[in-house]
NUVOFI-932875 format. One line per field, with one value per residue: residue number from 1; x, y, z of N, C-alpha, C in turn. Coordinates in steps of 0.1 Angstrom, whole numbers, plus 2048, in hexadecimal, padded with zeros to 3 digits. Example, Ala and Ser with C-alpha at 12.3 -4.5 7.8 and 13.67 -1.06 7.14 Angstrom:
2
i: [1, 2]
n.x: [884, 880]
n.y: [7C7, 7EA]
n.z: [84E, 847]
ca.x: [87B, 889]
ca.y: [7D3, 7F5]
ca.z: [84E, 847]
c.x: [884, 881]
c.y: [7DF, 800]
c.z: [84E, 84F]
This chain:
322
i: [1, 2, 3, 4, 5, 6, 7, 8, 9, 10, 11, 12, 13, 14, 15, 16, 17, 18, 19, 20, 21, 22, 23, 24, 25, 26, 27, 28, 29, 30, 31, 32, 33, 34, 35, 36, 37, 38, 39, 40, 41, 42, 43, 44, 45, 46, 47, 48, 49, 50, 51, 52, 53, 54, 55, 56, 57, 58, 59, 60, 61, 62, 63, 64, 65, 66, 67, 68, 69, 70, 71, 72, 73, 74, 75, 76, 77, 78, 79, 80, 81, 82, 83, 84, 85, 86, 87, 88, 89, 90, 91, 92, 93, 94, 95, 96, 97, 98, 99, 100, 101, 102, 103, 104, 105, 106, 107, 108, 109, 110, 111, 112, 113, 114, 115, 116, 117, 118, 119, 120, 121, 122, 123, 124, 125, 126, 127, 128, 129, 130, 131, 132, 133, 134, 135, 136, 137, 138, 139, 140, 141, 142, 143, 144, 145, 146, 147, 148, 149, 150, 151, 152, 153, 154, 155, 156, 157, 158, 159, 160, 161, 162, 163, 164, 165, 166, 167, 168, 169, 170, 171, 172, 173, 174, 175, 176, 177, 178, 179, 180, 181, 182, 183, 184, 185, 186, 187, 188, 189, 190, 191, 192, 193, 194, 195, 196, 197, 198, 199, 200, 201, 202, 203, 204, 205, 206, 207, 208, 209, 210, 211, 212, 213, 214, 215, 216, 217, 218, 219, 220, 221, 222, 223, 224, 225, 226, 227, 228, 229, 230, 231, 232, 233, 234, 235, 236, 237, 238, 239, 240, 241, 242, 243, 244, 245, 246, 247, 248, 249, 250, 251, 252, 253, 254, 255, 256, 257, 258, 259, 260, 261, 262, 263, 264, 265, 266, 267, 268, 269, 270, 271, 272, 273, 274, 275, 276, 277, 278, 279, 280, 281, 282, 283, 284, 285, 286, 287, 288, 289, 290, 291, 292, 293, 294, 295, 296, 297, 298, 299, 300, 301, 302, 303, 304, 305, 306, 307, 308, 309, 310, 311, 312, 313, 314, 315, 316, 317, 318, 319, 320, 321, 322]
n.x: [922, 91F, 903, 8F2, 8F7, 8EA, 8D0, 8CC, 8CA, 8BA, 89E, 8A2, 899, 883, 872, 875, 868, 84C, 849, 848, 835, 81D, 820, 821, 809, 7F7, 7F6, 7E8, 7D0, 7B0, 7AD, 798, 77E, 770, 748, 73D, 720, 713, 718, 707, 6F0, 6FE, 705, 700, 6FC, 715, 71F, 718, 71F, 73B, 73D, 739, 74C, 75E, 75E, 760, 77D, 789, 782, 78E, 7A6, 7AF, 7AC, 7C0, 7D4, 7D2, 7DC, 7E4, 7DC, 7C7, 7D2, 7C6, 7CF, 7DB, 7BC, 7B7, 7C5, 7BD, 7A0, 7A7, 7B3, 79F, 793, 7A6, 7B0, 7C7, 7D2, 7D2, 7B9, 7A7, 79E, 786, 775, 774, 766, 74F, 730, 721, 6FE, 6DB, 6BD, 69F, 697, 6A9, 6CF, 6E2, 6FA, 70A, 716, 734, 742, 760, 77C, 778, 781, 791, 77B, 766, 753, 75C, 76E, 75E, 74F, 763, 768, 755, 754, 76A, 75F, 74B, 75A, 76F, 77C, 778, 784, 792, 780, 76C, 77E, 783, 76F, 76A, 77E, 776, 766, 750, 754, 743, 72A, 718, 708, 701, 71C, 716, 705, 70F, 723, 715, 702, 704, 720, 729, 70D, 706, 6ED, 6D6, 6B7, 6A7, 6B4, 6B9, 6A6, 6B1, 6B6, 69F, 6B2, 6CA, 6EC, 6F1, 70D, 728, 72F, 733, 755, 769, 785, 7A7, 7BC, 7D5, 7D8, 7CD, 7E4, 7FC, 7F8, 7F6, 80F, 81E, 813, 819, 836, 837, 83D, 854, 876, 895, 893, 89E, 88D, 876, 856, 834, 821, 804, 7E9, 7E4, 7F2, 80B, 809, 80D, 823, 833, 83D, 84F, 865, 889, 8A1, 8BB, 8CD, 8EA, 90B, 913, 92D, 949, 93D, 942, 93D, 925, 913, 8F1, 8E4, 8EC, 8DE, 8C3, 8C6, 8C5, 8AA, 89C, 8A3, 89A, 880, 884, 87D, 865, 85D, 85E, 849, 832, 83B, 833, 818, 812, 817, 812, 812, 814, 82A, 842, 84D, 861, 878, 878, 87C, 89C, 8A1, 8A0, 8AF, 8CC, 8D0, 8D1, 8E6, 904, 8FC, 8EB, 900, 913, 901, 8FA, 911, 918, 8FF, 90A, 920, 915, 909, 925, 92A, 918, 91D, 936, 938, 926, 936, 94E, 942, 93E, 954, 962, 973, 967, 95D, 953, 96A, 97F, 97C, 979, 96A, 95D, 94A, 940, 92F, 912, 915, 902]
n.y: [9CD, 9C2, 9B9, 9CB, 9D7, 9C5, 9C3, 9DE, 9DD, 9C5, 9D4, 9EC, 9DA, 9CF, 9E7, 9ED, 9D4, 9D8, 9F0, 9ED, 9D8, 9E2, 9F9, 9EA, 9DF, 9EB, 9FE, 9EF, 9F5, A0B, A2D, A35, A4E, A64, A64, A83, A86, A78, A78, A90, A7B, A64, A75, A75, A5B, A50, A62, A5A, A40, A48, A50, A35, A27, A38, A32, A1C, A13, A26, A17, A00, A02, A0D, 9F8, 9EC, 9FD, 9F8, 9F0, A0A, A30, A39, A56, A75, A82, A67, A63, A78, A75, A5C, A65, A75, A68, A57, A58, A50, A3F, A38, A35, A1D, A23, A2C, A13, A06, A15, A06, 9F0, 9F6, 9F7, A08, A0C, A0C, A14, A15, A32, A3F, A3B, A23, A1B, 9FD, 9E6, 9CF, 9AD, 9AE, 9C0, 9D3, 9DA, 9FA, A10, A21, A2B, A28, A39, A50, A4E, A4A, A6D, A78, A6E, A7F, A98, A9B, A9A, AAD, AC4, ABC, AAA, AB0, AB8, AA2, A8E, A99, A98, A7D, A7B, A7E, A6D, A6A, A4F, A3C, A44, A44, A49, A68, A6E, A6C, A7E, A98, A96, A92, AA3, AB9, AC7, ABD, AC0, AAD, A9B, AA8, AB7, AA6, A8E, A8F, A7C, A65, A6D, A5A, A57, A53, A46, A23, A16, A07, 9E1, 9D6, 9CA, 9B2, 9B2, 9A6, 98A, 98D, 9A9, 9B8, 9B3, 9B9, 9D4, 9D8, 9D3, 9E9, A01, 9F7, A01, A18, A27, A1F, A19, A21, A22, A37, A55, A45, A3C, A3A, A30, A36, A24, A32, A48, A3C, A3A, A4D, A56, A49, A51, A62, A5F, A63, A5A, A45, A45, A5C, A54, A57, A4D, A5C, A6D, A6C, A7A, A83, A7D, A7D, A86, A6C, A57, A5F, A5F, A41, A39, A45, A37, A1B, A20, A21, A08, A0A, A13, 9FE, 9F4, 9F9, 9DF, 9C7, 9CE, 9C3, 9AD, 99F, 9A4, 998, 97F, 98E, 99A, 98A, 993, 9AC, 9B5, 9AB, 9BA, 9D7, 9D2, 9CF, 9EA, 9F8, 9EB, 9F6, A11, A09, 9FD, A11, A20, A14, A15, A31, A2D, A22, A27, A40, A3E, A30, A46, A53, A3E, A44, A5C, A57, A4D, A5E, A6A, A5C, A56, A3D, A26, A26, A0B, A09, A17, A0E, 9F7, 9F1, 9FA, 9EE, 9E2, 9C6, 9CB, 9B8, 99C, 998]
n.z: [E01, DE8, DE9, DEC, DD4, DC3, DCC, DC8, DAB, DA2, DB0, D9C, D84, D88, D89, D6E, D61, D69, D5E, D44, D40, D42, D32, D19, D1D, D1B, D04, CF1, CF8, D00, D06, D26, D2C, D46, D45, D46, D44, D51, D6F, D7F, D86, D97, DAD, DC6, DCE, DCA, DDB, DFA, DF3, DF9, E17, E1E, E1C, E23, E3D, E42, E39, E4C, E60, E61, E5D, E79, E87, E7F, E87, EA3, EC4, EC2, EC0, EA3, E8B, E8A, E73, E62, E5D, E4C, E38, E2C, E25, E15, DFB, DF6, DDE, DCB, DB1, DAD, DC7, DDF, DF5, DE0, DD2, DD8, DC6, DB1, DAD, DA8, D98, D7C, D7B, D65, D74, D6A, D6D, D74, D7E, D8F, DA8, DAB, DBD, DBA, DBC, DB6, DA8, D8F, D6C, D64, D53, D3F, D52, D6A, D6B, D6F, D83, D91, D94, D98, DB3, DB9, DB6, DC4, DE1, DE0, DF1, E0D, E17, E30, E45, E43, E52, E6B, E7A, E7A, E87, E9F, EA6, E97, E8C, E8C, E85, E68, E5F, E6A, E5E, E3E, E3F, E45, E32, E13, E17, E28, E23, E02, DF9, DE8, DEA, DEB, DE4, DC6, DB0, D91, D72, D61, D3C, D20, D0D, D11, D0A, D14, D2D, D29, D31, D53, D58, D69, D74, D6C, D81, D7C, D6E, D86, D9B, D92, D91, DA7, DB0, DA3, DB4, DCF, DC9, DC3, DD7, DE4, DFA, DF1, DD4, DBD, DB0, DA4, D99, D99, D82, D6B, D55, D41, D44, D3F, D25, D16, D1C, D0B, CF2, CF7, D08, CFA, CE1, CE7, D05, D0D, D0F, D2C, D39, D3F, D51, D72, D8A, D8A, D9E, DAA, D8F, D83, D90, D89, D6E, D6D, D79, D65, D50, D57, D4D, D30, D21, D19, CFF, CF0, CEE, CDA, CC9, CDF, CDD, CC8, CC5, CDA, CFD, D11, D0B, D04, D17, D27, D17, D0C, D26, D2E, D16, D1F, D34, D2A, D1D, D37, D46, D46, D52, D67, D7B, D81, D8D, DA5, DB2, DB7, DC7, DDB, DE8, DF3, E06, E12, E18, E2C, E41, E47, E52, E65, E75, E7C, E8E, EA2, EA9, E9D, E8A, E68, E58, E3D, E2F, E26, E14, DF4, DD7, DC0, DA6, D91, D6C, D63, D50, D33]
ca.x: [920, 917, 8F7, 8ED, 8F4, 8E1, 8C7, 8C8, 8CA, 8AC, 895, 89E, 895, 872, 869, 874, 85A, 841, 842, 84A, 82A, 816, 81E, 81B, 7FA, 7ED, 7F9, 7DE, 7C5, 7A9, 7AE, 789, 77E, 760, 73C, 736, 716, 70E, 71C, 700, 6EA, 700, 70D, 6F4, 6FC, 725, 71F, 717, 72E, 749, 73E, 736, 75C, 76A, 75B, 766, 787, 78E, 783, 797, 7B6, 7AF, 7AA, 7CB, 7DD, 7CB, 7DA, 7E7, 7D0, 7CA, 7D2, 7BC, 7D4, 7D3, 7B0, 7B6, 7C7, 7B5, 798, 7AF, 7B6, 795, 78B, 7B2, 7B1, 7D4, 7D4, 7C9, 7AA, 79C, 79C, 774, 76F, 779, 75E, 73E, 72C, 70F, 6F3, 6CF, 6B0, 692, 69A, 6BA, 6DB, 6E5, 70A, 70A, 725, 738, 74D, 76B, 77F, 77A, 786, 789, 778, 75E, 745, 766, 771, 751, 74F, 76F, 768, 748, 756, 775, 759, 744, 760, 771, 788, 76D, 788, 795, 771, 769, 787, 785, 760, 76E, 78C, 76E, 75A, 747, 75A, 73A, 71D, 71C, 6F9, 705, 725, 710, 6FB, 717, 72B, 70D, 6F3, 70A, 729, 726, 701, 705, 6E3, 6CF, 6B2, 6A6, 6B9, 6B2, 6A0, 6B8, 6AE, 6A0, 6BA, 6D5, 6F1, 6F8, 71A, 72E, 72E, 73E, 762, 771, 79B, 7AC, 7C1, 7E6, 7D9, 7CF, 7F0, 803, 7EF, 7F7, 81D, 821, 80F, 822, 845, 83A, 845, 862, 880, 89B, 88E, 89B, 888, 86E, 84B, 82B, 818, 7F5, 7EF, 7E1, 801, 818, 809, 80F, 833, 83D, 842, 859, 873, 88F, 8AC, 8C5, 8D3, 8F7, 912, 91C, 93A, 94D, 936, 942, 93B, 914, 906, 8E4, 8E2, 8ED, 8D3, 8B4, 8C8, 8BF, 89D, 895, 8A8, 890, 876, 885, 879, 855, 865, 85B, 839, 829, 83E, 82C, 809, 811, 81C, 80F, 81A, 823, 836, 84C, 84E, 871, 880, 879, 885, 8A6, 8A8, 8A3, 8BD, 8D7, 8D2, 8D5, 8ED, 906, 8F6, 8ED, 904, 915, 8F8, 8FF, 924, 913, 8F9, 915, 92D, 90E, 909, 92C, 930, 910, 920, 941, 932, 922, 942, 953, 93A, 93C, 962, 967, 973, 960, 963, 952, 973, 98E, 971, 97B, 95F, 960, 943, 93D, 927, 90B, 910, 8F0]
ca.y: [9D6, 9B8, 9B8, 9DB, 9DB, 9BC, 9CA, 9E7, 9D2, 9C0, 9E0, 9F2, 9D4, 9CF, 9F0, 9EA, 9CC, 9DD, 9FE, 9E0, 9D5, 9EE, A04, 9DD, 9D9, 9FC, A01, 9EF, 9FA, A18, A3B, A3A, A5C, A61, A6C, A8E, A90, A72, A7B, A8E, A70, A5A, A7D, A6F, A53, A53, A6B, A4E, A35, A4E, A52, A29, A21, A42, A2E, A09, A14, A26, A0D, 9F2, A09, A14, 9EA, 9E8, A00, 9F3, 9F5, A16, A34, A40, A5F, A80, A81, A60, A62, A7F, A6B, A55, A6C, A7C, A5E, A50, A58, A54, A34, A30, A30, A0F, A25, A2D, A05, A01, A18, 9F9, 9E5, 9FD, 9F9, A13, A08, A0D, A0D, A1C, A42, A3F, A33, A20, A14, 9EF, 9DF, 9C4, 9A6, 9B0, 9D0, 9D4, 9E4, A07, A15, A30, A29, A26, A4A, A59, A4A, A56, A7A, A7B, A70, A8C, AA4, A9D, A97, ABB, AC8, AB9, A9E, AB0, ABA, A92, A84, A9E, A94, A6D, A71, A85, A69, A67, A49, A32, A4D, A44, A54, A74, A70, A6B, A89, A9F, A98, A97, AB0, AC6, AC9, ABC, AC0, A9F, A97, AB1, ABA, A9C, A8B, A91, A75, A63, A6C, A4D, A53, A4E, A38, A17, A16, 9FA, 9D8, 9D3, 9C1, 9AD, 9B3, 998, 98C, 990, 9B4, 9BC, 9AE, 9C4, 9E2, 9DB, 9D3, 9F6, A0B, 9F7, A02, A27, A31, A14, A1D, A1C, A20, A44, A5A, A3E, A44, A30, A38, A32, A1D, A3F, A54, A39, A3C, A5E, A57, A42, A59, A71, A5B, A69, A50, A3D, A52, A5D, A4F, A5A, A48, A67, A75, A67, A81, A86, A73, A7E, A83, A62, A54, A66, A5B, A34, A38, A46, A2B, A11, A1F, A20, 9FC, A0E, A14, 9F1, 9F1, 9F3, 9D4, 9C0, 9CD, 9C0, 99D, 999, 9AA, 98C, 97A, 994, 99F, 98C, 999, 9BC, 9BE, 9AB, 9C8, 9E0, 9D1, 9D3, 9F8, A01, 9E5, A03, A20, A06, 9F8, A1E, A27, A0B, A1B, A3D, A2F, A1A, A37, A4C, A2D, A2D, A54, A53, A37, A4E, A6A, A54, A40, A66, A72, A51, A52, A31, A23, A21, 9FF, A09, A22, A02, 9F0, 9F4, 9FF, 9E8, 9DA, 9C2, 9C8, 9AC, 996, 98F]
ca.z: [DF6, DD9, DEA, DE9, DC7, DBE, DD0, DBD, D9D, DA2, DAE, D8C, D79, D8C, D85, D60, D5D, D6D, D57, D38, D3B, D43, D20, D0F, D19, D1A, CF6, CE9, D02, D02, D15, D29, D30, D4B, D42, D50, D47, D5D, D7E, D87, D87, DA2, DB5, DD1, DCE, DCC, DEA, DFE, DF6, DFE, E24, E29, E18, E2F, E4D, E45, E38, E57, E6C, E5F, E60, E83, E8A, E7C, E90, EB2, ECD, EC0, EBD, E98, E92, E7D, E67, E5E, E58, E42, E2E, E2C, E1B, E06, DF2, DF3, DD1, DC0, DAE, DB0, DD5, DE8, DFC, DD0, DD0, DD7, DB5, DA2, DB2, DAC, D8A, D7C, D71, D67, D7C, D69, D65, D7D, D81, DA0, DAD, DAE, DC3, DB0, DC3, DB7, DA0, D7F, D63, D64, D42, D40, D5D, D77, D68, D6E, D92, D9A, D8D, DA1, DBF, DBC, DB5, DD9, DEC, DE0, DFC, E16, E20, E42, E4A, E47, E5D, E77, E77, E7B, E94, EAE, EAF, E8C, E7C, E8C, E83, E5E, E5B, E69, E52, E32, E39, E40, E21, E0A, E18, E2C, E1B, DFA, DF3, DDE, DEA, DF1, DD6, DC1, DAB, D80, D70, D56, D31, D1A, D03, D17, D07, D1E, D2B, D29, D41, D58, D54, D71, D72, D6E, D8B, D75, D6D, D93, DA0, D88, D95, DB9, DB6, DA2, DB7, DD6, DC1, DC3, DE9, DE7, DFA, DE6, DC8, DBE, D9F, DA1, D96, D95, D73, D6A, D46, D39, D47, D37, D17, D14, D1F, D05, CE8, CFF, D04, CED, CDE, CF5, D0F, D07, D17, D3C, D3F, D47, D5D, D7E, D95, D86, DA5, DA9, D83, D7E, D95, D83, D61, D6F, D7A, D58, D42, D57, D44, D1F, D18, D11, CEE, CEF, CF4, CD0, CC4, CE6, CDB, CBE, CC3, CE7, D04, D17, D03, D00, D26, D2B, D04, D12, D31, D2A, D10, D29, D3C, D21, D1A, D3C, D4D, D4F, D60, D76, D88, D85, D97, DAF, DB7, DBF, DD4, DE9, DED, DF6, E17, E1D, E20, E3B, E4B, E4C, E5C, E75, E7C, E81, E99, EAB, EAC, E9B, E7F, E5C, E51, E2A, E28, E21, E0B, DE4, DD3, DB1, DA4, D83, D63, D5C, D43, D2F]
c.x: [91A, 906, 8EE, 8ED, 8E7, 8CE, 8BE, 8C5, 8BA, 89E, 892, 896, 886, 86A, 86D, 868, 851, 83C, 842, 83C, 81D, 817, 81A, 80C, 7F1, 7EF, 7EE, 7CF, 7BE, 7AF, 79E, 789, 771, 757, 737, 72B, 70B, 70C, 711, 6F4, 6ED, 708, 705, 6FD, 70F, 726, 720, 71D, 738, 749, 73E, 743, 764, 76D, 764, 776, 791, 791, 78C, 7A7, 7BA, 7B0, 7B6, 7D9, 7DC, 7DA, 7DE, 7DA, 7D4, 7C6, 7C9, 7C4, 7D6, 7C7, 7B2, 7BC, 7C4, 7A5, 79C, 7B2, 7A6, 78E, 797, 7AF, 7C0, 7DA, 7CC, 7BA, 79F, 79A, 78A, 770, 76E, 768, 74B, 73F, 71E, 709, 6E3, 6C3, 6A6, 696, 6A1, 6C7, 6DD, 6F5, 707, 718, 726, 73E, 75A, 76E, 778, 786, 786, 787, 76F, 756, 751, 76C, 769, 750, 756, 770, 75E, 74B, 75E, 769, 752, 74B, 768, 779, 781, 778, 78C, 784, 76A, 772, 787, 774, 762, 773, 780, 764, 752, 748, 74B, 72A, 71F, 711, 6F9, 712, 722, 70B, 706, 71E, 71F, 702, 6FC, 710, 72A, 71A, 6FD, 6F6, 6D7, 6C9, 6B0, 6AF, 6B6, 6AE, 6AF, 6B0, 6AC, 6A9, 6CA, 6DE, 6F7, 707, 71E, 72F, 739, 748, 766, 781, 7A0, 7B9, 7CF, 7E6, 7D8, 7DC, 7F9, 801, 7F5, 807, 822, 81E, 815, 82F, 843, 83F, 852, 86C, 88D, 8A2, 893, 896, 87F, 85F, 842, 81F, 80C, 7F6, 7EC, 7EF, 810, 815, 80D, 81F, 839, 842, 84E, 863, 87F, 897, 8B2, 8CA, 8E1, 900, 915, 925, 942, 94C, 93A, 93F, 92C, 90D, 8F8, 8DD, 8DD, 8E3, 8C6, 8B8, 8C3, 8B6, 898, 89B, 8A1, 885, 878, 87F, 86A, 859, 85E, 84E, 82D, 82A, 830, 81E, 808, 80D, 815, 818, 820, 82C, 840, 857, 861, 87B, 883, 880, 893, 8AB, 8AE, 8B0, 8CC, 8DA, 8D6, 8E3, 8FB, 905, 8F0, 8F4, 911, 90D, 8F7, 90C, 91D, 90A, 903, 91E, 924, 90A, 912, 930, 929, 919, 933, 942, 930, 92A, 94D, 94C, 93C, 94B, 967, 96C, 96D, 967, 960, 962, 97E, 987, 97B, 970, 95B, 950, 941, 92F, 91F, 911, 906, 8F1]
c.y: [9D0, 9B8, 9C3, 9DC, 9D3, 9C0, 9D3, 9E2, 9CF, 9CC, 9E5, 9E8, 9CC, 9DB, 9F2, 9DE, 9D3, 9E8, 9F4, 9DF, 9DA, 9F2, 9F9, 9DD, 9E3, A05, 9F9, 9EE, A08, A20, A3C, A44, A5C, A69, A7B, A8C, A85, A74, A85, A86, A68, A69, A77, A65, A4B, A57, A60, A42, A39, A4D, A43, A21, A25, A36, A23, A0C, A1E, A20, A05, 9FA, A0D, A00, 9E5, 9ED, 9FB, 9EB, A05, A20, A39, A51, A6C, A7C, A76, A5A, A67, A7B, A61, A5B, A72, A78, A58, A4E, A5B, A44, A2F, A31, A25, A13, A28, A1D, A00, A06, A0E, 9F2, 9E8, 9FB, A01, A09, A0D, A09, A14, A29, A46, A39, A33, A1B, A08, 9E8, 9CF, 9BA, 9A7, 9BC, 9CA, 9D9, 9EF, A0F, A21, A34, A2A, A2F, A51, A58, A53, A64, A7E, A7A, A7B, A96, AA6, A9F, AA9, ABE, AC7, AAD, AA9, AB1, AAD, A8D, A8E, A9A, A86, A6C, A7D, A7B, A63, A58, A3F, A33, A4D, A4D, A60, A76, A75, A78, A94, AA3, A9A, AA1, ABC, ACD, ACA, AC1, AB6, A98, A9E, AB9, AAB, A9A, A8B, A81, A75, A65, A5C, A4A, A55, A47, A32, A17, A06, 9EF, 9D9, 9C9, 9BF, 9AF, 9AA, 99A, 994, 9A3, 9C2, 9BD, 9B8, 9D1, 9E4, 9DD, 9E1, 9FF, A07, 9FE, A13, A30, A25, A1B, A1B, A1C, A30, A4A, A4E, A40, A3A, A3A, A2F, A2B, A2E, A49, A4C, A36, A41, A62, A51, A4A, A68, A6D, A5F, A58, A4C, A46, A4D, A59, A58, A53, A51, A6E, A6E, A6F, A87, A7B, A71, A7E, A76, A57, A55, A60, A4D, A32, A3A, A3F, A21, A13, A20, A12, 9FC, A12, A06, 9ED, 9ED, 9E4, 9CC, 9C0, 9C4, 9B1, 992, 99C, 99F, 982, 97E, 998, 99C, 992, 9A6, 9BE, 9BA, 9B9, 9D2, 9DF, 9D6, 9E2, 9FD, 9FC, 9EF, A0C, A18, A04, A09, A25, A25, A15, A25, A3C, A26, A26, A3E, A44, A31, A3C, A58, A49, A3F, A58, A65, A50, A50, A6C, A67, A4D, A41, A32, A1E, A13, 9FE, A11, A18, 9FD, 9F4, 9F4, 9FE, 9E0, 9D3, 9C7, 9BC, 9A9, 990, 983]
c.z: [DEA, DDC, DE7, DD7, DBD, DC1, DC6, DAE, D9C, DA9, DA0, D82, D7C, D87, D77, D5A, D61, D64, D45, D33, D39, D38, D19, D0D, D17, D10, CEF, CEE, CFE, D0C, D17, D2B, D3A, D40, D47, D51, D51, D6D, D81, D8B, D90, DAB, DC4, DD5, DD0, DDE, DF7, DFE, DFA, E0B, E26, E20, E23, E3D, E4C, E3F, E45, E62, E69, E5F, E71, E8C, E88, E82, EA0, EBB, ECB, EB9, EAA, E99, E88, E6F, E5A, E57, E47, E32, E28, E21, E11, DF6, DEF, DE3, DC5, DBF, DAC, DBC, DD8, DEE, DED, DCD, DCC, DCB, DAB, DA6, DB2, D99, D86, D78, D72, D6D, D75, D62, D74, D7B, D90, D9D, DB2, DB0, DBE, DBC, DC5, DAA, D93, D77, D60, D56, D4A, D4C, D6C, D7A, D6E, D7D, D98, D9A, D92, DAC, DC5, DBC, DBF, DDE, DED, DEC, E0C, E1F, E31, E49, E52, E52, E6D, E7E, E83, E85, E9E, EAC, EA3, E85, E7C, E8A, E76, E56, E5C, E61, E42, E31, E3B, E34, E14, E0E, E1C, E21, E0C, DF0, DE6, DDE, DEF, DE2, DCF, DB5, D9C, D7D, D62, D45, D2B, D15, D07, D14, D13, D21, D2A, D35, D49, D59, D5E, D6E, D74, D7B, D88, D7A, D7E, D9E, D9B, D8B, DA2, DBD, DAF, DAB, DC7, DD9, DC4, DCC, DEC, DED, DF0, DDB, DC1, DAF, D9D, D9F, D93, D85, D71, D5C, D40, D3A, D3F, D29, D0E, D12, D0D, CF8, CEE, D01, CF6, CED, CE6, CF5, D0B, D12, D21, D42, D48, D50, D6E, D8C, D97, D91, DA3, D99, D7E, D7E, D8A, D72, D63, D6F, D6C, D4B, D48, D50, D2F, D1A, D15, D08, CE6, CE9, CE7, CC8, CD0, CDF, CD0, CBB, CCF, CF2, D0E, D17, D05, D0D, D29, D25, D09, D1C, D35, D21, D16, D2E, D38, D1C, D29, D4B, D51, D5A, D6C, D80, D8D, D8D, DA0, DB5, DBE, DCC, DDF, DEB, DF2, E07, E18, E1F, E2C, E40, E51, E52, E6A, E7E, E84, E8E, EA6, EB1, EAB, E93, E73, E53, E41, E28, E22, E18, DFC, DE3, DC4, DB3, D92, D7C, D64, D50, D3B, D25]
């Protein structure tokens, strides 16, 4: 039972750094917004990267289930996400940068992501806009045969379906303002990216949520004052639960001081705090999720005509001391 809790211990207080620094560093960060009035300038041209990502991200998924078949649905999933940057298949958007050719814009593939600002917006907002409710169309396409016809893929999605490329393309005006370069992502802030958006299907984890920097911006003024005591409440399980998950995020309260001073500096300061506001409702939260184990394992042990060995257990656990 010490383990389960520690367990639990250490989850909450991963997805307390994680949302820590996130509001830190994205408190004294820009909100990009895309360009509309670009996207129709790379709709062509988007169009096209979408089907020869569909292809190589299926293959390599289908390479990875081998010897087992992949299955439509799969796929479908697979196109679904293609153009969410906070799923792993929106990944390649990081890695495309616009730029000028003459009286065009072209999509120039980078080595590695960037930084997503105005030109990464606009991408993604062009690809949502071809791709439009065309994903089953594409994967049923894929699991009959298509995934290795990239040339009849391309022209389906942009000529058929889409019409992303069909008709010539507008000439860019002169007076055009340049967007901005492109920014490489540093590794910290990549790393950071990956183990959040790991954290969001965690088992586990319950009332857990992966947030974007823009969505936890937004957040941080909604937090109200420290949550009132629930000592009394012992029989508020599920409550109590949802009350934990949302005290890992109070130490975005934090976040202007970090900007202030330096968000990583502060990174351990913070999430000690955290800790101490919510070293309580955790390990109360701990109790409920071990009683909620040992009443499945009492069910099973009745059905099974045994005896439950959690029912003799005592069911005590200690406070941290910080």
């Amino acid at each position: 039972m010490a383990k389960l809790q520690i367990h639990l211990l250490l989850l909450l207080l991963l997805a307390c750094l994680c949302n820590e620094l996130a509001v830190a560093k994205s408190s004294s960060s820009a909100i990009y917004t895309s360009r509309k009035e670009d996207i129709k300038f790379i709709r062509c041209g988007i169009c096209e990267e979408i089907a020869k990502e569909l292809s190589r991200q299926v293959k390599k998924k289908r390479d990875e289930l081998h010897p087992k078949k992949l299955t439509e649905l799969q796929i479908i999933d697979v196109a679904e996400n293609i153009c969410n940057l906070k799923r792993e298949e929106g990944d390649w958007i990081l890695r495309l940068d616009i730029v000028e050719e003459g009286d065009a814009l072209k999509l120039a593939q980078q080595n590695e992501g960037g930084e997503c600002r105005t030109e990464c917006k606009t991408i993604e907002r062009a690809c949502k806009e071809v791709m439009g409710d065309h994903d089953t169309d594409l994967a049923e396409f894929i699991f009959k045969g298509g995934e290795g016809q990239r040339a009849a893929l391309t022209n389906l999605l942009c000529k058929d379906l889409s019409k992303a490329c069909v008709g010539k393309t507008p000439s860019v005006p002169k007076d055009r303002v340049a967007g901005e370069p492109f920014v490489p992502k540093s590794s910290k802030d990549a790393e950071m990216e990956r183990l959040m958006r790991s954290m969001s299907d965690m088992p586990g984890a319950p009332g857990m949520k992966m947030y974007s920097k823009e969505d936890l911006m937004g957040m941080r003024g909604n937090f109200g004052a420290e949550d009132e005591d629930e000592d009394e409440d012992e029989d508020e399980g599920d409550d109590d639960i949802r009350t934990i998950a949302k005290a890992s995020n109070l130490a975005g309260l934090k976040g202007k001081q970090a900007a202030q001073t330096g968000w990583k500096e502060h990174a351990t300061t913070l999430v000690k705090s955290a800790l101490q506001k919510t070293n309580h409702l955790l390990f109360k939260g701990s109790e409920i999720f071990v009683k909620w184990v040992a009443d499945i394992k009492d069910v099973i042990a009745k059905k099974l005509g045994v005896d439950s060995e959690v029912k003799s257990r005592p069911r005590k656990s200690k406070q941290v001391e910080l």
